[in-house]
C-alpha positions as CSV (number, residue, x, y, z in Angstrom):
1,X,106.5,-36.3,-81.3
2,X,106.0,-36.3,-85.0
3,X,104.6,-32.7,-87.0
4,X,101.5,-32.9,-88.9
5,X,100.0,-30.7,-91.6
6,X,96.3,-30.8,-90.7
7,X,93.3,-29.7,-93.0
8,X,90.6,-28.7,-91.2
9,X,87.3,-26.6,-91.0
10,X,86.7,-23.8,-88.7
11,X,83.3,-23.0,-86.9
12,X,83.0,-20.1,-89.4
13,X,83.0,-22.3,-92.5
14,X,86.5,-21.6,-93.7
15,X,89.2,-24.0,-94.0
16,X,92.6,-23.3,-93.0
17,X,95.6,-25.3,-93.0
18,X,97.8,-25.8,-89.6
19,X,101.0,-27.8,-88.0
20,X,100.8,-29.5,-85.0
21,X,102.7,-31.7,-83.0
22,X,101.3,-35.3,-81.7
23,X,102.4,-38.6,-80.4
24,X,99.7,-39.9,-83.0
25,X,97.7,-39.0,-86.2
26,X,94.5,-40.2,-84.4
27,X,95.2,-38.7,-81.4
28,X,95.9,-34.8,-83.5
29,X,92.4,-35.8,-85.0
30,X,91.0,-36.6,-81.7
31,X,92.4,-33.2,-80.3
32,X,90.9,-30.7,-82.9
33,X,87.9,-32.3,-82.9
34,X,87.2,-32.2,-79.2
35,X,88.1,-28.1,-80.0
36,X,85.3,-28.1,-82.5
37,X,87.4,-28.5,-86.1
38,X,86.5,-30.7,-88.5
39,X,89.2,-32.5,-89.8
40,X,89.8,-33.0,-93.5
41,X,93.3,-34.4,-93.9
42,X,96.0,-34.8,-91.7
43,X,99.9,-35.9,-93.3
44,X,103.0,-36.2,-91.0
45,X,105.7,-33.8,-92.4
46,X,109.1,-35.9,-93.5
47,X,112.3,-34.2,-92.2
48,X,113.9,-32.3,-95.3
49,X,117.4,-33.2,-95.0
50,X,119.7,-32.1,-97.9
51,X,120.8,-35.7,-99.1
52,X,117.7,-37.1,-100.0
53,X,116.6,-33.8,-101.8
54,X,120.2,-34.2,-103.6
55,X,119.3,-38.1,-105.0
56,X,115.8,-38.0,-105.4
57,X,113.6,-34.5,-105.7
58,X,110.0,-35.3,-106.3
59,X,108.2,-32.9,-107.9
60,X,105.0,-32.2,-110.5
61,X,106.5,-31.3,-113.7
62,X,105.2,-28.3,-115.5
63,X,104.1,-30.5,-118.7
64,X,101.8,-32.9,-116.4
65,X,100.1,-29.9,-115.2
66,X,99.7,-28.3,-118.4
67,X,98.2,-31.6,-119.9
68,X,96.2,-32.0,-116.6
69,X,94.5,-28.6,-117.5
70,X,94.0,-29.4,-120.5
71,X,92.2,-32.4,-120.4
72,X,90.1,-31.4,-117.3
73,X,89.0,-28.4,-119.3
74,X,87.8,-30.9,-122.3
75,X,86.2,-33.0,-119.9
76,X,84.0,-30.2,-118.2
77,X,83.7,-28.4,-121.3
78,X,81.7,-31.7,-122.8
79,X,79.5,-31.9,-119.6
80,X,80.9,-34.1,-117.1
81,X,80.9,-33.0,-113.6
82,X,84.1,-32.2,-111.5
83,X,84.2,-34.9,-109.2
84,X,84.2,-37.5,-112.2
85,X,86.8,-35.8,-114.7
86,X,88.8,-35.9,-111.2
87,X,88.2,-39.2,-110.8
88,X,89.1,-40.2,-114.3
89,X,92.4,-38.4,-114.6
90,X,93.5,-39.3,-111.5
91,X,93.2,-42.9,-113.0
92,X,94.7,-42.2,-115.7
93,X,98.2,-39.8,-114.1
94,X,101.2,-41.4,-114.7
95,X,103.2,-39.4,-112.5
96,X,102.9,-41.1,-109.2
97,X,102.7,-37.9,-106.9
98,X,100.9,-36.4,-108.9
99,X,98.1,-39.6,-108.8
100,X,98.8,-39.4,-104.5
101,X,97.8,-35.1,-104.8
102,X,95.0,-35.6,-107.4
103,X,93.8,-38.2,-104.5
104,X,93.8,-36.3,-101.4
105,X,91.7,-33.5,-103.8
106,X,89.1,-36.3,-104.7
107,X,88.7,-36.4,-101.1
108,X,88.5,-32.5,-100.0
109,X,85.9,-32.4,-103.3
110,X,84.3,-35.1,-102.0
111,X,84.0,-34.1,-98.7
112,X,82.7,-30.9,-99.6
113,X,85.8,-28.2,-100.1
114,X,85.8,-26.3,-103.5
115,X,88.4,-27.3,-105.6
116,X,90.3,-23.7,-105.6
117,X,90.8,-23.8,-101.8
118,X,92.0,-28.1,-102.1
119,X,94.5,-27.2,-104.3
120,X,95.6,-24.3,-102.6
121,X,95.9,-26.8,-99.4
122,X,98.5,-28.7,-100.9
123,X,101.6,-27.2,-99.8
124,X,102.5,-25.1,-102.2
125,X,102.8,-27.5,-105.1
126,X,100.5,-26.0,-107.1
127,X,100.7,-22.0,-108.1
128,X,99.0,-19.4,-106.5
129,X,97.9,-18.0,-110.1
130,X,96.1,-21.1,-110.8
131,X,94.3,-21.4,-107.1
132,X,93.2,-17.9,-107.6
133,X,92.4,-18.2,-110.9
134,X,90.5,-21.5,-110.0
135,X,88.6,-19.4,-107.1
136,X,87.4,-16.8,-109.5
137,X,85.9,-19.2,-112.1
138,X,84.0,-21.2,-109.3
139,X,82.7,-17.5,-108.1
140,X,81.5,-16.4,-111.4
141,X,80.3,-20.1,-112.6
142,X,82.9,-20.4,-115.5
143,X,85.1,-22.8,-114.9
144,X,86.0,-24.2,-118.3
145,X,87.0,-20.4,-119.5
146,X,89.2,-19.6,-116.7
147,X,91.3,-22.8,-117.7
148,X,91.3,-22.4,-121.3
149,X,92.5,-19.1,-120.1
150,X,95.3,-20.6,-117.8
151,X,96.7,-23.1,-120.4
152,X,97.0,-21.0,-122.3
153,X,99.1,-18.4,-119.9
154,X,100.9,-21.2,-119.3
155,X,101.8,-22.3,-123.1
156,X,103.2,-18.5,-123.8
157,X,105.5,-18.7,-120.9
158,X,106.6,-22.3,-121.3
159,X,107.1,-21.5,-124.8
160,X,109.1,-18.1,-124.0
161,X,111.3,-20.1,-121.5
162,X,112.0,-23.0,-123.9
163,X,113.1,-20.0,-126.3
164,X,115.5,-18.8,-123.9
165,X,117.0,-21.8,-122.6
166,X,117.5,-23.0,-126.2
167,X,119.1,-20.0,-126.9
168,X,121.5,-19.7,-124.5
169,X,122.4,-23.3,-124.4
170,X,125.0,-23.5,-127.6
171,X,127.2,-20.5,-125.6
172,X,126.7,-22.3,-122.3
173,X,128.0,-25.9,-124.1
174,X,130.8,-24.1,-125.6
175,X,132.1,-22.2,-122.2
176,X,132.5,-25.7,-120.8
177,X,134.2,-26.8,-123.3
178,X,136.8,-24.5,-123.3
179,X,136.9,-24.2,-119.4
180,X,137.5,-28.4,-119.8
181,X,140.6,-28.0,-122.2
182,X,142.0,-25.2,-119.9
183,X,141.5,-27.5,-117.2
184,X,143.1,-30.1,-119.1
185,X,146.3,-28.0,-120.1
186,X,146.9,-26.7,-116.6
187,X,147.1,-30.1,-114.9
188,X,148.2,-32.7,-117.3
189,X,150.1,-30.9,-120.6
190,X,151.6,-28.0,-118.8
191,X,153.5,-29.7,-116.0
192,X,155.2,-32.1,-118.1
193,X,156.6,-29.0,-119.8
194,X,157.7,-27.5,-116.5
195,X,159.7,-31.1,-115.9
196,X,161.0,-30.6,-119.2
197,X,162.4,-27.3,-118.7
198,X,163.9,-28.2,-115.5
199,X,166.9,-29.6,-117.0
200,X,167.9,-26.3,-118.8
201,X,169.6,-23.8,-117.1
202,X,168.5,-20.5,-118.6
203,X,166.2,-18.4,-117.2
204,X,162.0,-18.5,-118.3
205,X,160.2,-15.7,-119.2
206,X,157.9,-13.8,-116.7
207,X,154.8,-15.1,-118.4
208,X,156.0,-18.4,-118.9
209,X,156.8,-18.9,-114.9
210,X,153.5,-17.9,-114.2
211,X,151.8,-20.2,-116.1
212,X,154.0,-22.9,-115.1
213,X,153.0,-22.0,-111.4
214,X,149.9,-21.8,-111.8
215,X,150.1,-25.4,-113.4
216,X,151.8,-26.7,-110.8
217,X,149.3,-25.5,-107.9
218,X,146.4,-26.9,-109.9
219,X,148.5,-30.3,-110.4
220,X,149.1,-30.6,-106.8
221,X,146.0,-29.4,-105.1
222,X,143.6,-30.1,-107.8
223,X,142.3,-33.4,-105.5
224,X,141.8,-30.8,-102.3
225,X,140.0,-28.2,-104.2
226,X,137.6,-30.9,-105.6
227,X,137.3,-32.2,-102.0
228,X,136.5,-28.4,-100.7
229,X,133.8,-28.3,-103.6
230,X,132.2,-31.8,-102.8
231,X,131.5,-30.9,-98.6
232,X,130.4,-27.2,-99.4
233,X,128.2,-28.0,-102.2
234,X,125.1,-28.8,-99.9
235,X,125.7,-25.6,-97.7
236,X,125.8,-23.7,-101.0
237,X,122.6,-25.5,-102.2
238,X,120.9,-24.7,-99.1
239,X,121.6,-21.3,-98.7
240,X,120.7,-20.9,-102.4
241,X,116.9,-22.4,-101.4
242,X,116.8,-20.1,-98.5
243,X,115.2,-16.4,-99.2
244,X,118.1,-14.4,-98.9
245,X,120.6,-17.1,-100.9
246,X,117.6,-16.9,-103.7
247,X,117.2,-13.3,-104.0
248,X,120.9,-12.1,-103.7
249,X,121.5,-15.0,-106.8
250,X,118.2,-13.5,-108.9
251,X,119.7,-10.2,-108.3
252,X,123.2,-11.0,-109.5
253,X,121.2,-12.7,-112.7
254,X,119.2,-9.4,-113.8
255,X,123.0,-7.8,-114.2
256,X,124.6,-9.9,-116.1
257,X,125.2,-8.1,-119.0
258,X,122.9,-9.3,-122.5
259,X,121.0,-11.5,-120.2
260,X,120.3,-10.0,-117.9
261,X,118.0,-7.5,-119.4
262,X,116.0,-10.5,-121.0
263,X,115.4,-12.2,-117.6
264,X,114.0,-8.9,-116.4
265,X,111.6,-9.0,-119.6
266,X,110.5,-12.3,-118.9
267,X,109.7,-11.7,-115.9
268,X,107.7,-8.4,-116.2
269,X,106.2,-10.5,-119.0
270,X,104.9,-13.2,-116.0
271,X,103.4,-10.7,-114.4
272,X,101.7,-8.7,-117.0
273,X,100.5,-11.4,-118.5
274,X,99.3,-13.1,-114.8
275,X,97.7,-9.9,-113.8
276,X,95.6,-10.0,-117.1
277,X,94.5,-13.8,-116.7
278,X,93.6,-12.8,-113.2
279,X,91.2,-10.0,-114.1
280,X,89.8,-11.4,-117.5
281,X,88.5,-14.4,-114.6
282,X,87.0,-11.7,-112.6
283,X,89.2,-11.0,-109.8
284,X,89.3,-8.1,-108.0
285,X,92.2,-5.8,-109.0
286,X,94.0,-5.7,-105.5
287,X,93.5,-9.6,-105.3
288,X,95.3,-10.0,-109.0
289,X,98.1,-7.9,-107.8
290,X,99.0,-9.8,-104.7
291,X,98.9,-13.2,-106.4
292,X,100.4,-11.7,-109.9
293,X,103.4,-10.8,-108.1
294,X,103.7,-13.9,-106.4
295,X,104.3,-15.7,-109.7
296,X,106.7,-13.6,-110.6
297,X,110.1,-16.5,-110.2
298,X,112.6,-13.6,-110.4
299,X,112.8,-12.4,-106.1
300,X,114.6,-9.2,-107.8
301,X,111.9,-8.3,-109.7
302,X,108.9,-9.4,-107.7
303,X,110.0,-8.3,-104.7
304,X,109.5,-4.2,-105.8
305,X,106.1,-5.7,-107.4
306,X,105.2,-6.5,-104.0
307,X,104.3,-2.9,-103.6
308,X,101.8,-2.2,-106.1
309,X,99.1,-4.0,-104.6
310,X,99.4,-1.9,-100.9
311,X,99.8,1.7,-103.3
312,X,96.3,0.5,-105.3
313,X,94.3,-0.1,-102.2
314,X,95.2,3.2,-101.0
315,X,93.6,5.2,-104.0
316,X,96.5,5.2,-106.1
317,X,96.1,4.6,-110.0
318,X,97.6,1.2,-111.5
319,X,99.9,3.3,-113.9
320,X,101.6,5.3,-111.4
321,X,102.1,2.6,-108.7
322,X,103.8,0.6,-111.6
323,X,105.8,3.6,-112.4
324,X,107.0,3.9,-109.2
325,X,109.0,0.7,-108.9
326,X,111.4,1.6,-111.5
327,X,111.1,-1.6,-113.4
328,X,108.6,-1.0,-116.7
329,X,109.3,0.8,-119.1
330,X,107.7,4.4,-120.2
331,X,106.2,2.6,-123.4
332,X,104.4,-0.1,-121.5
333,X,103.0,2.1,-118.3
334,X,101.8,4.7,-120.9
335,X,100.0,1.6,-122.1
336,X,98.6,0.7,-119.0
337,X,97.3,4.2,-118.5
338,X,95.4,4.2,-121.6
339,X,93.9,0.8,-120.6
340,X,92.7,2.0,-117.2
341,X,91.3,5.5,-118.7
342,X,89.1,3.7,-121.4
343,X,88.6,0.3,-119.3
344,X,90.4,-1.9,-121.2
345,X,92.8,-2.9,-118.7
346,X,92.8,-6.7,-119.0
347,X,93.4,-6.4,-123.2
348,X,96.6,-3.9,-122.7
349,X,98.1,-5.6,-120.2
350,X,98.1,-8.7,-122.6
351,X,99.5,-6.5,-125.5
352,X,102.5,-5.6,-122.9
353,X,102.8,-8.6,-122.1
354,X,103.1,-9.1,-126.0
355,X,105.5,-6.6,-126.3
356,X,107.4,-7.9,-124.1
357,X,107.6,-11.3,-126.0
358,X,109.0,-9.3,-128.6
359,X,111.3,-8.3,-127.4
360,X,112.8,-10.8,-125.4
361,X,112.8,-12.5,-128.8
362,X,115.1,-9.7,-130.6
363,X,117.6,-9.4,-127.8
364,X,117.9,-13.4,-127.7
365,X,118.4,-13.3,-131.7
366,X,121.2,-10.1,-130.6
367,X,122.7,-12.3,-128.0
368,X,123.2,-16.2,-129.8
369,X,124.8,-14.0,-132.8
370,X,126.8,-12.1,-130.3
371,X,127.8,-14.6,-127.8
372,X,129.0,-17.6,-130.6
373,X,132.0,-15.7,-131.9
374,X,132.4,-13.9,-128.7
375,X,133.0,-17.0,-126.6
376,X,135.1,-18.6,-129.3
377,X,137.5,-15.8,-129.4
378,X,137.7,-15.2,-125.7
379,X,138.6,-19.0,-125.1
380,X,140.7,-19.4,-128.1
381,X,143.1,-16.2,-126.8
382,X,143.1,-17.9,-123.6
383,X,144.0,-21.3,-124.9
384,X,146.6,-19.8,-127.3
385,X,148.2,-17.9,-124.5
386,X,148.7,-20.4,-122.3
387,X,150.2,-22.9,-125.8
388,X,152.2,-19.4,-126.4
389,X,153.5,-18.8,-123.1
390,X,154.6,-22.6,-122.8
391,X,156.0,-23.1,-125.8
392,X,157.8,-19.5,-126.1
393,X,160.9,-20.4,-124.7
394,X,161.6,-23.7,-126.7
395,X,161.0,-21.3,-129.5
396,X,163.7,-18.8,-128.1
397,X,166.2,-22.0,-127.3
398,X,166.2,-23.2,-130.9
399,X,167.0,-19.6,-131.8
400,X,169.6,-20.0,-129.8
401,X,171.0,-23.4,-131.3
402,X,170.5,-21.8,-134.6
């Protein structure tokens, strides 16, 4: 029996997406429709096992999509109809799954499904801000603004992430570094030493016999510990993809100290900005918030988000259900207060979002001028300790001599 992902319209004009289990893909198809579905697509779900994810992940790369958007935006906006500028830039894709989506949407579109609810079908490669976003354009018969809007969402935060990962690269490159040459000293230069001293007959000092332990456990079970590593990397790997690996490891990375208060900005910065392009499109406010904190890639932080939407349908104002999660600060719900009085909402919650920017860049500017000399000093104490330790007692010896 082989597990299919079928696409297929209900009697009440919706279309859902389901699993089933067949012998066959024309038998599945013969099956729904003898229950009354119509059957848009049906693809047999591969077996995810954790070796070919580890050579060969395929995926749609956030640049494709942005230049996607972008050129389907120029296309409608100069008058050509959907199903052609589909049918042109699926053409034209160079990214070979991203050509095989953009064809199974030709064929929903063709067959008469919108385009928000075809890309939505597509197993969640595609984010929920953009189906939604998609949705509402279709609904109010903009289209072209509701992208421009979404490319450019998505240029601030690709931008704001470049910035970070820029940043914090030089720090990262030089911890390796250093954590190489320590590795280096502890299982080739500093057991040589410890043969050396063998032939003497006075006694090492305390630190001294440490590190020469130490050095000799690495030297001799170096090959094992590598080993270990090597069989419970994909056990690691997969409990990391799982919900509770991915949350516990988001939650360690919004306490690191420095960065971790900028990965909480960038992430209330997502969802500001999300909820914004959600209701600038004309989505209902309780809509926004359910897909707004669904794009939030930080399970800390958008798990409490979660919450807001729930607390709004119930009467509660936006301000004071965002309060309540602990996460914004008093300067930005104050603005979101003043937003919702004089019904500006969509406007303030893109200056937060702004503010946010801000200051995500002057803590990364505080952290690359902190972290440089920081890491250097850190790692050059270690390394001179362990040199200092070693080479102590020869010191002490030619004393000695002297």
């Amino acid at each position: 029996m082989t597990e299919y992902l079928a696409r297929v319209g209900t009697q009440d004009g919706l279309v859902v997406q389901q699993r089933h289990r067949a012998s066959s893909g024309e038998a599945l198809r013969r099956e729904l429709e003898n229950k009354g579905l119509r059957v848009f697509g049906l693809q047999a779900v591969r077996s995810r096992s954790w070796l070919p994810g580890l050579l060969r992940r395929e995926r749609i790369t956030s640049i494709d999509f942005l230049v996607f958007n972008q050129q389907l935006a120029t296309l409608l906006r100069a008058g050509i109809p959907v199903l052609q500028s589909l049918e042109l830039l699926q053409r034209s894709q160079s990214n070979p799954v991203f050509r095989q989506v953009l064809a199974r949407v030709l064929e929903d579109v063709r067959s008469g499904i919108s385009l928000s609810e075809s890309f939505a079908s597509q197993g969640g490669l595609f984010p929920r801000l953009y189906c939604a976003t998609l949705m509402a354009g279709e609904q109010a018969g903009e289209l072209v603004p509701v992208l421009t809007r979404y490319t450019q969402h998505s240029q601030v935060l690709e931008a704001v992430r470049r910035r970070v990962q820029s940043a914090l690269t030089y720090p990262l490159v030089l911890v390796s570094l250093a954590v190489g040459l320590i590795i280096l000293l502890m299982t080739y230069v500093i057991p040589r030493f410890a043969q050396f001293y063998l032939g003497f007959a006075s006694e090492l000092p305390l630190p001294t016999v440490i590190v020469l332990q130490a050095a000799h456990f690495f030297e001799k079970y170096l090959i094992y510990m590598v080993g270990a590593g090597v069989v419970a990397f994909p056990f690691v790997r997969r409990w990391l993809h799982s919900e509770a690996g991915a949350t516990s490891l988001d939650r360690l990375k919004v306490r690191l100290p420095f960065v971790g208060r900028i990965l909480h900005l960038f992430a209330l910065s997502q969802f500001s900005r999300a909820l914004g392009t959600l209701l600038a499109g004309g989505t209902p406010l309780v809509r926004a918030l359910e897909v707004a904190s669904s794009t939030v890639t930080n399970r800390a932080i958008g798990g409490p988000l979660t919450r807001v939407a729930p607390m709004v349908r119930e009467g509660q104002a936006l301000w004071s259900s965002l309060e309540s999660t602990g996460l914004f600060p008093d300067l930005s719900v104050a603005m979101v207060q003043v937003g919702e009085a004089t019904g500006a909402l969509e406007e303030m919650l893109f200056n937060v979002s702004q503010f946010y920017d801000e200051s995500i860049e002057v803590k990364l500017a505080r952290v690359v001028s902190l972290s440089e000399p920081l890491v250097l000093v850190v790692m050059g104490g270690v390394v001179a300790a362990l040199l200092l330790s070693v080479y102590y007692p020869m010191f002490t010896m030619m004393q000695k001599v002297q």
